[in-house]
N, C-alpha and C positions, 0 to 999 in steps of 0.2 A: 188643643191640637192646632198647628199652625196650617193656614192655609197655603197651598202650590201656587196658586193663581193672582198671588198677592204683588203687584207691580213694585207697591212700595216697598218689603219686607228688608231689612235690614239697611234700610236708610234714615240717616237721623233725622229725629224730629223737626228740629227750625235750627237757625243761626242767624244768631243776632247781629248786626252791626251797628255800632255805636261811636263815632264819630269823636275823637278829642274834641274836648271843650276848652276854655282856655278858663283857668283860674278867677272867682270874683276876689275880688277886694275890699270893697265894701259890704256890712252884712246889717241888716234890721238888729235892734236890740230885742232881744228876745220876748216879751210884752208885743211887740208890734211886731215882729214874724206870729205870731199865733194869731196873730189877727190877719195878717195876707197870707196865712197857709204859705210861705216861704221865706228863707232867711236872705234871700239874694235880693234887692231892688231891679235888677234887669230883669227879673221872671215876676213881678210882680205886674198883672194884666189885668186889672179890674172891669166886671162887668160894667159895662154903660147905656143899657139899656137896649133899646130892639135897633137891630139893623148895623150895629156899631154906632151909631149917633149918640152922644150924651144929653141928656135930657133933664 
């Protein structure tokens, strides 16, 4: 049974917005994307220890 007092009721959930990207070019060989968990080198972020400093 729906509630009367409902502010939200018949409003959508979310809307997302997602910004173009612009195409990569170069991509990891596949052996070494499963190792950085992505095929892209720009998104590739590797931890470096505490604080951002590499150590």
């Amino acid at each position: 049974m729906p509630r009367c007092n409902d502010a939200l009721a018949g409003m959508p959930l979310a809307m997302a917005y997602v910004p173009w990207q612009p195409a990569f070019n170069d991509t990891f060989p596949l052996c070494r994307a499963l190792q950085n968990g992505t095929i892209f080198p720009e998104l590739c972020k590797p931890f470096c220890g505490r604080r951002g400093g590499c150590r």
